[in-house]
Backbone as XML, in Angstrom:
<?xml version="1.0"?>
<chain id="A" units="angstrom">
  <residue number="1" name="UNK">
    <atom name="N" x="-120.328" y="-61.132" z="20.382"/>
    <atom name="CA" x="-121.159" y="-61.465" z="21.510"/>
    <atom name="C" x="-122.231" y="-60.390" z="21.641"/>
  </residue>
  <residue number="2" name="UNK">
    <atom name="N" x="-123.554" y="-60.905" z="21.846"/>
    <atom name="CA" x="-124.611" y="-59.611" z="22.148"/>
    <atom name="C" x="-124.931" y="-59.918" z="23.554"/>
  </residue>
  <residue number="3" name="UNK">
    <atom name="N" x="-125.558" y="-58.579" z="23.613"/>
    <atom name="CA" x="-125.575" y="-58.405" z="25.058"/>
    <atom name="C" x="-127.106" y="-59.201" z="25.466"/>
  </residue>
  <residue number="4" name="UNK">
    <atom name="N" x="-127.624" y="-59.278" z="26.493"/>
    <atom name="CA" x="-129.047" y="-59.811" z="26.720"/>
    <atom name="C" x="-130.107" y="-58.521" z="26.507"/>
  </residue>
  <residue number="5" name="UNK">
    <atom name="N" x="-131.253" y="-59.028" z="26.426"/>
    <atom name="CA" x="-132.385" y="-57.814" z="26.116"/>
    <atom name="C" x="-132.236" y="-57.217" z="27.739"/>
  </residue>
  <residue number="6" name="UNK">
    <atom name="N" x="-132.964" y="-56.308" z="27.467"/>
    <atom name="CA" x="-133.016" y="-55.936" z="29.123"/>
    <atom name="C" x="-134.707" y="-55.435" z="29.090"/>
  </residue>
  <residue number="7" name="UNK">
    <atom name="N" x="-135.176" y="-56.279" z="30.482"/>
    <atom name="CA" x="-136.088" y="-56.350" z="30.850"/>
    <atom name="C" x="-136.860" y="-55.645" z="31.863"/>
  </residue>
  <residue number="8" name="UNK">
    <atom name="N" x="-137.228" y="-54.489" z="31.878"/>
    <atom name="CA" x="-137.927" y="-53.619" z="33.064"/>
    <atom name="C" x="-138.385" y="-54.613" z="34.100"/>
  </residue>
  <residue number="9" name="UNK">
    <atom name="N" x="-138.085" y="-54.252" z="35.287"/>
    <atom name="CA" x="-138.679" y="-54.691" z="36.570"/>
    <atom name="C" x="-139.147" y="-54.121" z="38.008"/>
  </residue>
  <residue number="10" name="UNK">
    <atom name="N" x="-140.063" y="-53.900" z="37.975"/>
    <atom name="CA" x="-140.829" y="-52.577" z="39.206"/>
    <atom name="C" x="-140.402" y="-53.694" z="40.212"/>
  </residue>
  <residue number="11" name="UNK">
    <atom name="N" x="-139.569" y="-52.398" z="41.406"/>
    <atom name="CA" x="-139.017" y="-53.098" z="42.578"/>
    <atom name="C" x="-140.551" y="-53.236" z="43.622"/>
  </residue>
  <residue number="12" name="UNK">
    <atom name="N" x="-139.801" y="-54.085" z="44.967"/>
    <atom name="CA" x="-141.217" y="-54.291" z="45.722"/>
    <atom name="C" x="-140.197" y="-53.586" z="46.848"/>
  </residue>
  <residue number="13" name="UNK">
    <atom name="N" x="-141.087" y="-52.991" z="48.157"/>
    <atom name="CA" x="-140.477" y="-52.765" z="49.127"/>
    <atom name="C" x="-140.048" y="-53.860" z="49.897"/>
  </residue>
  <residue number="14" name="UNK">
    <atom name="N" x="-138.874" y="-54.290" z="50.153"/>
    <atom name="CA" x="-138.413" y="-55.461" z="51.320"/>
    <atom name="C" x="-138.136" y="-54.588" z="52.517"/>
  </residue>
  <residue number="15" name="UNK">
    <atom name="N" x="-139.186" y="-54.877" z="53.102"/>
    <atom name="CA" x="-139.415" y="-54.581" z="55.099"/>
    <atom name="C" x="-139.048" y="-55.683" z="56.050"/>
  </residue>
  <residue number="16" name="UNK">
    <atom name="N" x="-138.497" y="-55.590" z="56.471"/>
    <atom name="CA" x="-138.142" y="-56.622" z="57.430"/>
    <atom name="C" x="-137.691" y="-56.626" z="58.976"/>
  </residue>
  <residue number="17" name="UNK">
    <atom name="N" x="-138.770" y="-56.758" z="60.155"/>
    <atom name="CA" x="-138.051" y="-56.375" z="61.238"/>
    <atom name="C" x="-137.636" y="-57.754" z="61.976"/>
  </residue>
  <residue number="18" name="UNK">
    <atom name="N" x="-137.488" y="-58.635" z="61.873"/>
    <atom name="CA" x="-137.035" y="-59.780" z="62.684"/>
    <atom name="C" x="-136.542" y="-60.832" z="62.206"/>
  </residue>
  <residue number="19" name="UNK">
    <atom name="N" x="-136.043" y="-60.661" z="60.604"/>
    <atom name="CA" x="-134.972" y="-61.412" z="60.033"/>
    <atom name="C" x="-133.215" y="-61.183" z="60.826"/>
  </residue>
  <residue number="20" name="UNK">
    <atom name="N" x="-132.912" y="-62.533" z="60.949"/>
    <atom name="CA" x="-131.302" y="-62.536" z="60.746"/>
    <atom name="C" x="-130.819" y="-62.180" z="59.488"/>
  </residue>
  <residue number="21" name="UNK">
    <atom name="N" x="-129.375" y="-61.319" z="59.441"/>
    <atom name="CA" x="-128.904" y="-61.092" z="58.133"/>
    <atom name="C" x="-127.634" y="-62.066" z="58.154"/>
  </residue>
  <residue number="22" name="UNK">
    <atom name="N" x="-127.717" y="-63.091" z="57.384"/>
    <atom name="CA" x="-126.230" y="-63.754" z="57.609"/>
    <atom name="C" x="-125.561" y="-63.872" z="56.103"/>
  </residue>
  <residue number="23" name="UNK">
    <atom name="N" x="-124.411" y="-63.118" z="56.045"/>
    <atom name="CA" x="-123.542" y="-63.253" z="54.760"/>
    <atom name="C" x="-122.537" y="-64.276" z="54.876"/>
  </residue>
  <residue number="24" name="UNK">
    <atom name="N" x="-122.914" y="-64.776" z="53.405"/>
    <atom name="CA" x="-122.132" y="-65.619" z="53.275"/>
    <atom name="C" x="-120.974" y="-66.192" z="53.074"/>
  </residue>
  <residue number="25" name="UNK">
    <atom name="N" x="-120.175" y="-64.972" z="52.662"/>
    <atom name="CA" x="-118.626" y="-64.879" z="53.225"/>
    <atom name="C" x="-118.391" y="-64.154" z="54.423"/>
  </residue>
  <residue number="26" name="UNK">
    <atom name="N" x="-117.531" y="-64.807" z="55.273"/>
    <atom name="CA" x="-117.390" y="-63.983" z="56.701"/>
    <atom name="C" x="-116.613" y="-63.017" z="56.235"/>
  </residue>
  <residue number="27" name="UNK">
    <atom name="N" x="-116.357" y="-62.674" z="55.278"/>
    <atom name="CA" x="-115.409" y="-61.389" z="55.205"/>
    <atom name="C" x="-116.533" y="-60.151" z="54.869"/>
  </residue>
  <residue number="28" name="UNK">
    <atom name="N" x="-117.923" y="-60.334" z="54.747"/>
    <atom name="CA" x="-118.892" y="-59.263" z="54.045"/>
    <atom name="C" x="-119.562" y="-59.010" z="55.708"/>
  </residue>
  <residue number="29" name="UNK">
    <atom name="N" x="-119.738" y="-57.732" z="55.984"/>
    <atom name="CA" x="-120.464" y="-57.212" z="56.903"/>
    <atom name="C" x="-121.908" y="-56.678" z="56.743"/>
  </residue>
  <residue number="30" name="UNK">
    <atom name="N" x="-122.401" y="-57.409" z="57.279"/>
    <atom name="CA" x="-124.355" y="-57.328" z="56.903"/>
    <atom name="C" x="-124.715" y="-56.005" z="57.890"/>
  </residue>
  <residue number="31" name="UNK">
    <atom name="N" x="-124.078" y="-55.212" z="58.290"/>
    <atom name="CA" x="-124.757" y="-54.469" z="59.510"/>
    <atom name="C" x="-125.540" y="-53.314" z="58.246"/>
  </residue>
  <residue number="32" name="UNK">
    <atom name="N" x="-124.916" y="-53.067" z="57.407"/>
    <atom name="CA" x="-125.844" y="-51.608" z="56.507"/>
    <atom name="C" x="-126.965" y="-52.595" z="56.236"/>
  </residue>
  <residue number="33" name="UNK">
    <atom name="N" x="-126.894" y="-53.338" z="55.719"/>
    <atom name="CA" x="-127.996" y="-54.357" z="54.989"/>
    <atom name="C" x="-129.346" y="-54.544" z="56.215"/>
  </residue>
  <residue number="34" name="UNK">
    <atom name="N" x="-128.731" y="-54.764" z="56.899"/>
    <atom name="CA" x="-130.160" y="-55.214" z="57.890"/>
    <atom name="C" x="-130.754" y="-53.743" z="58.327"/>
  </residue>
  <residue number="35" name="UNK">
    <atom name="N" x="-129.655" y="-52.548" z="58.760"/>
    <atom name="CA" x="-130.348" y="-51.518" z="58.869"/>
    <atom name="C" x="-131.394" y="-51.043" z="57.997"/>
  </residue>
  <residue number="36" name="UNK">
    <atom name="N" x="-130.980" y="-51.560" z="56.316"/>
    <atom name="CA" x="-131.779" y="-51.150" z="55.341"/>
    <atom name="C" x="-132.955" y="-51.557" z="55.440"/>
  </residue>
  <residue number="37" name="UNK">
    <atom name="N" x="-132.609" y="-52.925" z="55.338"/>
    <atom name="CA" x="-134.440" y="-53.894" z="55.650"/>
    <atom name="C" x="-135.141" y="-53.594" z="56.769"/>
  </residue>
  <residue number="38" name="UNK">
    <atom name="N" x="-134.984" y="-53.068" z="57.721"/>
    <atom name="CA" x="-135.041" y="-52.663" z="59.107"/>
    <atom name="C" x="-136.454" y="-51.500" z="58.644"/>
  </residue>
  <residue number="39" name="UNK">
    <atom name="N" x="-135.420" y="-50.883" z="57.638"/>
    <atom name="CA" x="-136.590" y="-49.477" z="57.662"/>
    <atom name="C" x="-137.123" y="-49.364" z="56.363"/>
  </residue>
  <residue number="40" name="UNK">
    <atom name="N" x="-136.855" y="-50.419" z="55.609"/>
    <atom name="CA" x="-137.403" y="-50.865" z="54.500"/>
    <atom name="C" x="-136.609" y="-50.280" z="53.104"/>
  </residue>
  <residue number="41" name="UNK">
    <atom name="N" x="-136.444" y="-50.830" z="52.388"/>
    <atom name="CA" x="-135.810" y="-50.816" z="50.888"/>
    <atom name="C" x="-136.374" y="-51.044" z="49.726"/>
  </residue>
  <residue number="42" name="UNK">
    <atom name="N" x="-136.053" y="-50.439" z="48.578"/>
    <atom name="CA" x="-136.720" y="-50.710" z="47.244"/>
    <atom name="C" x="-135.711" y="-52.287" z="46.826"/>
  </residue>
  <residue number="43" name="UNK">
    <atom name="N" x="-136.757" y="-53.722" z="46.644"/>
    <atom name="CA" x="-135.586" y="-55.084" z="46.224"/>
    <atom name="C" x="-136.262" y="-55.041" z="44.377"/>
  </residue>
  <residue number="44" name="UNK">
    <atom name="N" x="-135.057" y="-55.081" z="43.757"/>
    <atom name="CA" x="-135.446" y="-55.639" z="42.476"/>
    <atom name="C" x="-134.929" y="-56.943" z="42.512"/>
  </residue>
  <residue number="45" name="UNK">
    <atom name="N" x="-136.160" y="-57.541" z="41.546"/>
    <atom name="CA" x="-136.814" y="-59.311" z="41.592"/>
    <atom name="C" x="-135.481" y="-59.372" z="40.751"/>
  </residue>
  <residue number="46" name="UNK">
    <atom name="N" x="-134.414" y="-60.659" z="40.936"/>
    <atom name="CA" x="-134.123" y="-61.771" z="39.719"/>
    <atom name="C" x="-134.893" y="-61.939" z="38.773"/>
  </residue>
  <residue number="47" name="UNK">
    <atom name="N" x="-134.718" y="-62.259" z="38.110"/>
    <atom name="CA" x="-136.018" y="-62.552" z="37.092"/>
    <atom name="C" x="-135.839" y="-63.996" z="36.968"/>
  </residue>
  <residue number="48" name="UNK">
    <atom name="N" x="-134.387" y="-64.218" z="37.054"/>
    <atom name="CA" x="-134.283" y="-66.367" z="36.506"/>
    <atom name="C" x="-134.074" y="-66.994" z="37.949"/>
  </residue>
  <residue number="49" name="UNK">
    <atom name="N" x="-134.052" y="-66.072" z="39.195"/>
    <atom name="CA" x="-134.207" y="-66.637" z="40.655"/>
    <atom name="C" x="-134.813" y="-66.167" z="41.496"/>
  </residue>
  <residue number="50" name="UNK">
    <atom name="N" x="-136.279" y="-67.079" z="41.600"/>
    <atom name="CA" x="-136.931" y="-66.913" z="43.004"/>
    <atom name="C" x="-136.742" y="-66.762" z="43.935"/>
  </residue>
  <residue number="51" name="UNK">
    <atom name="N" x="-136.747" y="-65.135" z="44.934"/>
    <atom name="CA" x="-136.360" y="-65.384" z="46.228"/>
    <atom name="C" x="-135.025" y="-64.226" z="46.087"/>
  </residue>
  <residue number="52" name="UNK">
    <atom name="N" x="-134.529" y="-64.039" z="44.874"/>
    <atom name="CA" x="-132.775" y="-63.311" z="45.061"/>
    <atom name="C" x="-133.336" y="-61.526" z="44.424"/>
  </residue>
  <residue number="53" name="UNK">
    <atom name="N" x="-132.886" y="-60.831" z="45.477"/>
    <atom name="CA" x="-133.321" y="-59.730" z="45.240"/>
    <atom name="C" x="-131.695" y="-58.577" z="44.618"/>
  </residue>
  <residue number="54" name="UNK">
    <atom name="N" x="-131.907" y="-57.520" z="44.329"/>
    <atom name="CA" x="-131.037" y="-56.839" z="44.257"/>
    <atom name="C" x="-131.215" y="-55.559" z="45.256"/>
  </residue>
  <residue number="55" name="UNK">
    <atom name="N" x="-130.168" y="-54.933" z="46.002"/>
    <atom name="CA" x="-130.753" y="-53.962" z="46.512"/>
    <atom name="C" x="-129.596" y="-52.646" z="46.415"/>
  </residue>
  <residue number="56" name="UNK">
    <atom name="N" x="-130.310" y="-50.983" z="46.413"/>
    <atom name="CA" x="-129.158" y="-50.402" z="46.005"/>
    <atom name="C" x="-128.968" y="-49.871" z="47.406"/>
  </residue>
  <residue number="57" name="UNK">
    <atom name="N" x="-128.111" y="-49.668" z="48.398"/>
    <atom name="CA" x="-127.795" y="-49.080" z="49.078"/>
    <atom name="C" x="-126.811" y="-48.506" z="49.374"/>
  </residue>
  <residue number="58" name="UNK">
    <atom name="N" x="-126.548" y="-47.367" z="50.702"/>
    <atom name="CA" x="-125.713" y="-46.094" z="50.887"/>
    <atom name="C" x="-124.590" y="-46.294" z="50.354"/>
  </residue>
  <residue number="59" name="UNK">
    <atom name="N" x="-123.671" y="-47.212" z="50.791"/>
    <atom name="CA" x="-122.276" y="-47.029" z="50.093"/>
    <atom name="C" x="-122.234" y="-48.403" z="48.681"/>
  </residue>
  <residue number="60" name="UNK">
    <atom name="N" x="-122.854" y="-49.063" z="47.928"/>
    <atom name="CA" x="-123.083" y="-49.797" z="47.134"/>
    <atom name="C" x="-124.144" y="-50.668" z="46.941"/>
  </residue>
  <residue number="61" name="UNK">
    <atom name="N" x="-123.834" y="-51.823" z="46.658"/>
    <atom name="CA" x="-125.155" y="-52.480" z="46.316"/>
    <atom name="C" x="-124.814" y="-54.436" z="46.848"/>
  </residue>
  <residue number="62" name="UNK">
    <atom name="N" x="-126.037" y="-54.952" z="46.935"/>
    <atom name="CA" x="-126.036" y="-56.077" z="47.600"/>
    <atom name="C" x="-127.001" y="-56.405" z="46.317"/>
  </residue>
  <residue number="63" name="UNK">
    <atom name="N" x="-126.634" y="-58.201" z="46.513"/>
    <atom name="CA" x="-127.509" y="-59.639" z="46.133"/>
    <atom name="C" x="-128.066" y="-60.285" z="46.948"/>
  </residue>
  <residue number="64" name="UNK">
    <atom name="N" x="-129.109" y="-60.519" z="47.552"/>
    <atom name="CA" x="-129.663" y="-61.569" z="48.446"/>
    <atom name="C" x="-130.130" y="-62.275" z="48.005"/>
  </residue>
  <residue number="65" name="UNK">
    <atom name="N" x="-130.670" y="-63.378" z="48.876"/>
    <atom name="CA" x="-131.653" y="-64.301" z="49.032"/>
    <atom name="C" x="-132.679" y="-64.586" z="50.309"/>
  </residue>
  <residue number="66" name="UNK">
    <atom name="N" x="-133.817" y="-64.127" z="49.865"/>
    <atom name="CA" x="-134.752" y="-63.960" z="51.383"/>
    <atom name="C" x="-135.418" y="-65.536" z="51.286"/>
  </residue>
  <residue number="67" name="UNK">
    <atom name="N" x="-135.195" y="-65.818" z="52.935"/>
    <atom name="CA" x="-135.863" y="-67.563" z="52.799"/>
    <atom name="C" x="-137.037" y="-66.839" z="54.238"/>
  </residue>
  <residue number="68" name="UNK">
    <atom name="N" x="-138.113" y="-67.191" z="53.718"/>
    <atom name="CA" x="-138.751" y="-66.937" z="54.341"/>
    <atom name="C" x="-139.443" y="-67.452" z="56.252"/>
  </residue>
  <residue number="69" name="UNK">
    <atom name="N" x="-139.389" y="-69.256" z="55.628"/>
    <atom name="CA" x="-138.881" y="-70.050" z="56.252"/>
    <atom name="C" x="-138.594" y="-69.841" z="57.638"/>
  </residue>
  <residue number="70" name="UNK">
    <atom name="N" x="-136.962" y="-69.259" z="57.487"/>
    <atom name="CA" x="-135.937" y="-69.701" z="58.323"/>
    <atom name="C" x="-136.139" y="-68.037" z="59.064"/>
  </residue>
  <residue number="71" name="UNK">
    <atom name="N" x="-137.109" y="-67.112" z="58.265"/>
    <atom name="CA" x="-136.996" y="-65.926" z="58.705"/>
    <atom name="C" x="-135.819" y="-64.946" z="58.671"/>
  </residue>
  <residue number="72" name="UNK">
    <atom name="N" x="-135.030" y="-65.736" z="57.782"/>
    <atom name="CA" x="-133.521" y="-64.329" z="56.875"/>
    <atom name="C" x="-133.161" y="-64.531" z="55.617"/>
  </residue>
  <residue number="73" name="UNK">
    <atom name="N" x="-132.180" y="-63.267" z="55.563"/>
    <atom name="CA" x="-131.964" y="-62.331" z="54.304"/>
    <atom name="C" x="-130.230" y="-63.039" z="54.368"/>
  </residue>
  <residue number="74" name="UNK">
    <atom name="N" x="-130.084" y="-64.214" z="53.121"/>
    <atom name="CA" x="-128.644" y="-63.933" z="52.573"/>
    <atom name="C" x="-127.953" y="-63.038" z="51.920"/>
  </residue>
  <residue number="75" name="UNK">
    <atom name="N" x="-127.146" y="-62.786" z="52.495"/>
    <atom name="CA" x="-126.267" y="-61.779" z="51.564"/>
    <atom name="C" x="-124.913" y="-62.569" z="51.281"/>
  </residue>
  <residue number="76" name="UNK">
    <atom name="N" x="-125.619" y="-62.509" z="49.466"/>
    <atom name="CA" x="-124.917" y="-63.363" z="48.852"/>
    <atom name="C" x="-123.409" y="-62.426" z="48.211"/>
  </residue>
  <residue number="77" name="UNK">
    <atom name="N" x="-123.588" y="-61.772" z="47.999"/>
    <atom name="CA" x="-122.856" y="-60.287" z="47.477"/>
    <atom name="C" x="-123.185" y="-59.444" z="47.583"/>
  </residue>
  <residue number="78" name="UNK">
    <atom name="N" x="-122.103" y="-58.470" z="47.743"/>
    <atom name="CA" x="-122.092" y="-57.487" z="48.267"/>
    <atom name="C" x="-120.715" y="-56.362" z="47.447"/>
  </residue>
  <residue number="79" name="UNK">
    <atom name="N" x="-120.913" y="-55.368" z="46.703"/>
    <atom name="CA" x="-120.525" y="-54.845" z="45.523"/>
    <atom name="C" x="-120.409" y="-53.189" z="46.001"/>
  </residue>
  <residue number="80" name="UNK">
    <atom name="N" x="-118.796" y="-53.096" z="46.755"/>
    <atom name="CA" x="-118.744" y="-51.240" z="46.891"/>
    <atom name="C" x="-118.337" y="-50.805" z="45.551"/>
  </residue>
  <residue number="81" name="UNK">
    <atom name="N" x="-119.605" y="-50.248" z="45.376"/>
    <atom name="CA" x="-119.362" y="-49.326" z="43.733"/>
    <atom name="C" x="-120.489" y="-48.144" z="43.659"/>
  </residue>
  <residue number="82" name="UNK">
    <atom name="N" x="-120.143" y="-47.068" z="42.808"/>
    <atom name="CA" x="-121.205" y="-46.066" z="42.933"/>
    <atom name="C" x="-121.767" y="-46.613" z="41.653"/>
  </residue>
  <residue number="83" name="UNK">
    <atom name="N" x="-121.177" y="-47.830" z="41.258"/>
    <atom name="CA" x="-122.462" y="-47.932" z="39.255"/>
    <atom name="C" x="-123.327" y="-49.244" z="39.878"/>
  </residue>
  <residue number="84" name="UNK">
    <atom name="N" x="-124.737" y="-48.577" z="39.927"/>
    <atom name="CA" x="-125.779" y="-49.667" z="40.389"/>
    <atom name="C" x="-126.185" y="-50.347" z="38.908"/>
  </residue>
  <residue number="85" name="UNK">
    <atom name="N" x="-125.709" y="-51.428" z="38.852"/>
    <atom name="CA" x="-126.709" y="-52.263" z="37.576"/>
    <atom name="C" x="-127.100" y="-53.618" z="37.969"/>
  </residue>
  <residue number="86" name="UNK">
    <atom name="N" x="-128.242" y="-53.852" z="38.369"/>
    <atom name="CA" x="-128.455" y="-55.044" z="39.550"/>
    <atom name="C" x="-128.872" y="-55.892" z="38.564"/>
  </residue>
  <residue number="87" name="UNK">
    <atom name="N" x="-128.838" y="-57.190" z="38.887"/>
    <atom name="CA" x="-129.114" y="-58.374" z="37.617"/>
    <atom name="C" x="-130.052" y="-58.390" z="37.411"/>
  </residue>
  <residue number="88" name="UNK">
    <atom name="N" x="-131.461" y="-58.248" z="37.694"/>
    <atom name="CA" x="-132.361" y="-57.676" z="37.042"/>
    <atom name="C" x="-132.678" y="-57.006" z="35.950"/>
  </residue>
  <residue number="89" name="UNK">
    <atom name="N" x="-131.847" y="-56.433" z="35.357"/>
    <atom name="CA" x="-131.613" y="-55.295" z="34.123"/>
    <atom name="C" x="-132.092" y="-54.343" z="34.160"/>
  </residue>
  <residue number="90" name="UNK">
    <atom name="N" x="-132.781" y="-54.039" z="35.328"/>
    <atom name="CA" x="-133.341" y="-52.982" z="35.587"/>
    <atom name="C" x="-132.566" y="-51.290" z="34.453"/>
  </residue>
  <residue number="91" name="UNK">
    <atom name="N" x="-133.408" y="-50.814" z="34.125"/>
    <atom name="CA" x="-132.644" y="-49.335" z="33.364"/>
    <atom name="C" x="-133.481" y="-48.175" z="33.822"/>
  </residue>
  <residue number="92" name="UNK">
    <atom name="N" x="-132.701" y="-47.456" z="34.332"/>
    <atom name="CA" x="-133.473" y="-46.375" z="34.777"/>
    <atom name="C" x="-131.850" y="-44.773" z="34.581"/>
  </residue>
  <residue number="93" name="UNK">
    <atom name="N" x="-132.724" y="-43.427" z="35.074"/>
    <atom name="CA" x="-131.937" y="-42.397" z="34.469"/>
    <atom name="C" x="-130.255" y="-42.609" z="35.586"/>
  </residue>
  <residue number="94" name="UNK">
    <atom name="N" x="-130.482" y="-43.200" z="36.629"/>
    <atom name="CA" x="-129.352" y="-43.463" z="37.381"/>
    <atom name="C" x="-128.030" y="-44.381" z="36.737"/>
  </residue>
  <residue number="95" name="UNK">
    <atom name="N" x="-128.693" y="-45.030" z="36.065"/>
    <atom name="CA" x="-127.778" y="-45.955" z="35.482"/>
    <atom name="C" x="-127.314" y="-45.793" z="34.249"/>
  </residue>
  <residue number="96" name="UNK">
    <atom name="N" x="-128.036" y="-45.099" z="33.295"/>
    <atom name="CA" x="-127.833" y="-45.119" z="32.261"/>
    <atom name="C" x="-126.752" y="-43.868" z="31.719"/>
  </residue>
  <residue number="97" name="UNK">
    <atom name="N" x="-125.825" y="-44.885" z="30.746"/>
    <atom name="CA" x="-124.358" y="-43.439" z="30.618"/>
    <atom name="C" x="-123.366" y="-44.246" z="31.140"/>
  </residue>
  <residue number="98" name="UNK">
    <atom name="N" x="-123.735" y="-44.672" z="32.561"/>
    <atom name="CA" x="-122.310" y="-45.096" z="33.576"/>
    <atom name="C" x="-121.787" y="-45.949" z="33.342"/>
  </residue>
  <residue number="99" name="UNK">
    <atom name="N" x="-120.452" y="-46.111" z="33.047"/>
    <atom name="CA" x="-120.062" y="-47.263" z="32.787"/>
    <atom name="C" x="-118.612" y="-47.574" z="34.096"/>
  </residue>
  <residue number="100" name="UNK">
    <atom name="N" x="-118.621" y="-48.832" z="34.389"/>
    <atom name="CA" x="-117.217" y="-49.116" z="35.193"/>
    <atom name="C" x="-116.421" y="-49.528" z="34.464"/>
  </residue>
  <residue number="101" name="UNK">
    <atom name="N" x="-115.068" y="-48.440" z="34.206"/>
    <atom name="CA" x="-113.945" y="-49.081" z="33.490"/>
    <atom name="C" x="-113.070" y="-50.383" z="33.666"/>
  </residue>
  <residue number="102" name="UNK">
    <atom name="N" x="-113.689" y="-50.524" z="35.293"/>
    <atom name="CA" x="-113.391" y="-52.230" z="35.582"/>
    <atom name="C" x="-113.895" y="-53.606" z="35.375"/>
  </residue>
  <residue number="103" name="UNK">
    <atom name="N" x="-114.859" y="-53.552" z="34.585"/>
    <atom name="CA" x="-115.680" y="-54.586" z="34.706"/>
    <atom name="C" x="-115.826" y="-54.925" z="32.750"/>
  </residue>
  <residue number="104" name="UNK">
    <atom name="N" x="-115.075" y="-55.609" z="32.101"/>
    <atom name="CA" x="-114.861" y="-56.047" z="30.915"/>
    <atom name="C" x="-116.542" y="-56.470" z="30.105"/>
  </residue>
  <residue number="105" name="UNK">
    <atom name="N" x="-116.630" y="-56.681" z="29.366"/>
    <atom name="CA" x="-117.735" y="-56.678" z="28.404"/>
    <atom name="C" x="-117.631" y="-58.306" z="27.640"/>
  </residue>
</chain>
């Protein structure tokens, strides 16, 4: 099995002061997440989904989906881990080396 190419992707700032944050399992707590967007965050783009961002924050990392629309931020997942590798493929000096011995190949 090979792995996919990996594709550089310059994040955009996601600012947001008057979105709802609603996750989509009631078991995930959006309160870090909205603080983030609140005061703004670096989102890396999906590349194969419009709209789904990656974001790295304080204690791990989140998946959204911003609908603009409706005026909120899904949080689709939500991932406590200190190894940021957001689907994006983003590669940068943070990531690179780290590997999670939990997560199979």
């Amino acid at each position: 099995m090979t792995r996919a190419a990996v594709v550089p992707c310059e994040p955009i700032l996601l600012r947001t002061q008057s979105y709802n944050v609603v996750p989509l399992d009631p078991r995930l707590n959006g309160s870090e997440l909205e603080r983030a967007i609140t005061r703004g965050i670096p989102a890396y783009p999906d590349l194969h989904r419009p709209d789904f961002y990656d974001l790295e924050l304080d204690n791990g990392w989140a998946y959204v989906h911003i609908c603009d629309d409706l005026r909120t931020v899904y949080l689709v997942a939500y991932f406590d881990s200190p190894f940021f590798i957001p689907f994006s493929g983003r590669k940068d000096s943070r990531n690179e080396g780290k590997v999670d011995p939990n997560v199979q190949l």
